[in-house]
N, C-alpha and C positions, 0 to 999 in steps of 0.2 A: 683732064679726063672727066666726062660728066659724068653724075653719081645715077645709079640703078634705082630703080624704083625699090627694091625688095633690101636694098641697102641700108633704107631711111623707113621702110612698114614694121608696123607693129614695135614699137620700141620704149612706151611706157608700160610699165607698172602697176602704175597706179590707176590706170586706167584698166588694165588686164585684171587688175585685183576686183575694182569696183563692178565692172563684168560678174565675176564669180561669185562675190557678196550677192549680186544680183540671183541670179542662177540657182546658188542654195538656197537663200531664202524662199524662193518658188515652190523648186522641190521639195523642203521641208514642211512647206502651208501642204503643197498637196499629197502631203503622205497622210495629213489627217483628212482630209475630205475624203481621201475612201475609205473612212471607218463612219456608216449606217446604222444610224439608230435603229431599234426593233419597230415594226410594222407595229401601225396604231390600231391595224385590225387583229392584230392577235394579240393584244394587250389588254385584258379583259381585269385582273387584280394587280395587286403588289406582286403577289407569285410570279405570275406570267411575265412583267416588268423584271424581277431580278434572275429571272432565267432567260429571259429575253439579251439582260447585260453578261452574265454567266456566257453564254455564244458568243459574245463578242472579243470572248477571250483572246483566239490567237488571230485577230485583226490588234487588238493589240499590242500581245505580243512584238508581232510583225514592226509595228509602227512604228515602238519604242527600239527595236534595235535599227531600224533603219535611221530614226531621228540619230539617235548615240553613230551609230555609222557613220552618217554625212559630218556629225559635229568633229570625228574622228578626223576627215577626210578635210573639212575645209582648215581644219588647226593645222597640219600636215602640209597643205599646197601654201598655206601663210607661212608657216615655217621657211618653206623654201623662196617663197616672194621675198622673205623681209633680208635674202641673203644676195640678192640678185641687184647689181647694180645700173641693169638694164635689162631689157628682152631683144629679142628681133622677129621677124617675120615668124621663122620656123617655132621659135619656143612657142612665139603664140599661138599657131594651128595647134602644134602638141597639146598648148594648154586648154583649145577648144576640145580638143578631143576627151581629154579629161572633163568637160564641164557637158560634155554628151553621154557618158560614162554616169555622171549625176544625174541626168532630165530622165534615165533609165531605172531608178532606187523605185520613184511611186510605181513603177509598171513591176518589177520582180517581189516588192513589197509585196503589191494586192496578190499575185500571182502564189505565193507563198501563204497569205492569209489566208485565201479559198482553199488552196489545196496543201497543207502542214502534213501529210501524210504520203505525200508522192517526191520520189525522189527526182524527177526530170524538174518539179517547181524548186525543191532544196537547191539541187544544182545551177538551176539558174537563177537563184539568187545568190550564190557564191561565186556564179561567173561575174555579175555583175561586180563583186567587192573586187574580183580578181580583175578582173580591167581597171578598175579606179585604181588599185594598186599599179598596174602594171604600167600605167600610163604614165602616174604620179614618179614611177622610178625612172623612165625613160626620159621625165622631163628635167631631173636632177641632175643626172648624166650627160646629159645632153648640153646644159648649164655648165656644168664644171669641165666639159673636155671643149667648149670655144668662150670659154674666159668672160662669162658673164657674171660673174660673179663677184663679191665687193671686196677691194683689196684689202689684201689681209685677212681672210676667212679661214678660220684655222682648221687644218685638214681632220681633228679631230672633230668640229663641226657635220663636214662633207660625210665623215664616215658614221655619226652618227644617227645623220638623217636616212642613209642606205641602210644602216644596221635596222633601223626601226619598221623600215618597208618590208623588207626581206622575213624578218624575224615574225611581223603582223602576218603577213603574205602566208608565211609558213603555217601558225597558228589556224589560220581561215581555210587552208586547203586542209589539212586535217582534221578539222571540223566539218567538212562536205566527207572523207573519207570514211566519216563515222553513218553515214546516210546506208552503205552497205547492212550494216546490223540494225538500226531503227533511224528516222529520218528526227524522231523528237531526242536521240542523244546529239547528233547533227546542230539543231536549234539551239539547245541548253548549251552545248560547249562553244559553240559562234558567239552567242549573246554574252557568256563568262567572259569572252574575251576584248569584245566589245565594250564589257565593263572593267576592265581590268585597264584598258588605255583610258581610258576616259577618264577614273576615278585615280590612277596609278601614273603621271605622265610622266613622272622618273623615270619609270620600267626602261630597260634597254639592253641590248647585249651585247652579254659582257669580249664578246671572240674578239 
């Protein structure tokens, strides 16, 4: 019986990993490039210069939890590469879709820098975390129900990787739900959590 084309595509790893290495590193350089120095015409003393940086607050802001985000997201999709003992076709579209998910952080970033005070910018950059999540689970599930996975992976592994998404997943949507009463308790409790995985990688739950 001759073999399908889609039988034999997309089936390393290491090469779908070296992809995504790629991909976030991109995204991560240009989350800084959309943080703008102060205009050299309106910088007249030191004053002007430290109010100048003072503005640049929540480009900042914005920056550093999108960097901590991606660093969040790409630990997470390595997580599940280092458990996979092959790909095929379809994981890898999934996994491009997840890495289009990523090429989106600089765009809801700036989006969010400019406007920290509008809830239509808060939400969509909470849509954005909620696709990286959403993709990132579907592509685990997806792994584990056609047997991609390396023998012997102990199902508390499986369930701990789900537990972590679900649980992040939950935390992020209830931090967009706080955008209701002010959009800056919204920021403050995304970015706590944001730091919480980052600095906390034990964290997990406990259900």
């Amino acid at each position: 019986m001759p073999t399908t084309y889609n039988k034999v595509a997309g089936q390393s790893i290491e090469r779908l990993a070296a992809l995504s290495d790629g991909i976030f590193g991109v995204a991560m350089t240009l989350l800084v490039l959309e943080i703008h120095l102060p205009s050299t015409g309106a910088v007249h003393s030191e004053h002007d210069l430290w109010r100048g940086l003072v503005a640049l607050g929540p480009q900042l802001l914005a920056y550093g939890m999108s960097l901590v985000a991606l660093g969040i997201f790409w630990v997470g999709q390595q997580a599940q590469l280092d458990h996979l003992a092959r790909s095929d076709r379809h994981l890898t579209w999934i996994q491009i879709g997840f890495l289009f998910a990523v090429t989106l952080m600089p765009f809801s970033t700036k989006l969010l820098s400019e406007f920290p005070s509008y809830r239509t910018a808060l939400l969509a950059y909470w849509g954005n975390l909620a696709l990286l999540g959403g993709v990132l689970y579907g592509s685990w599930g997806y792994s584990t129900r056609t047997g991609l996975l390396k023998p012997g992976t102990p199902e508390q592994t499986v369930t701990a990787i789900c537990n972590r998404i679900v649980v992040a997943q939950g935390l992020y949507a209830f931090g967009a739900l706080l955008c209701v009463f002010s959009t800056a308790w919204s920021i403050a409790f995304i970015a706590l959590v944001q730091v919480n995985y980052a600095v906390a990688p034990r964290f997990r739950s406990r259900r």
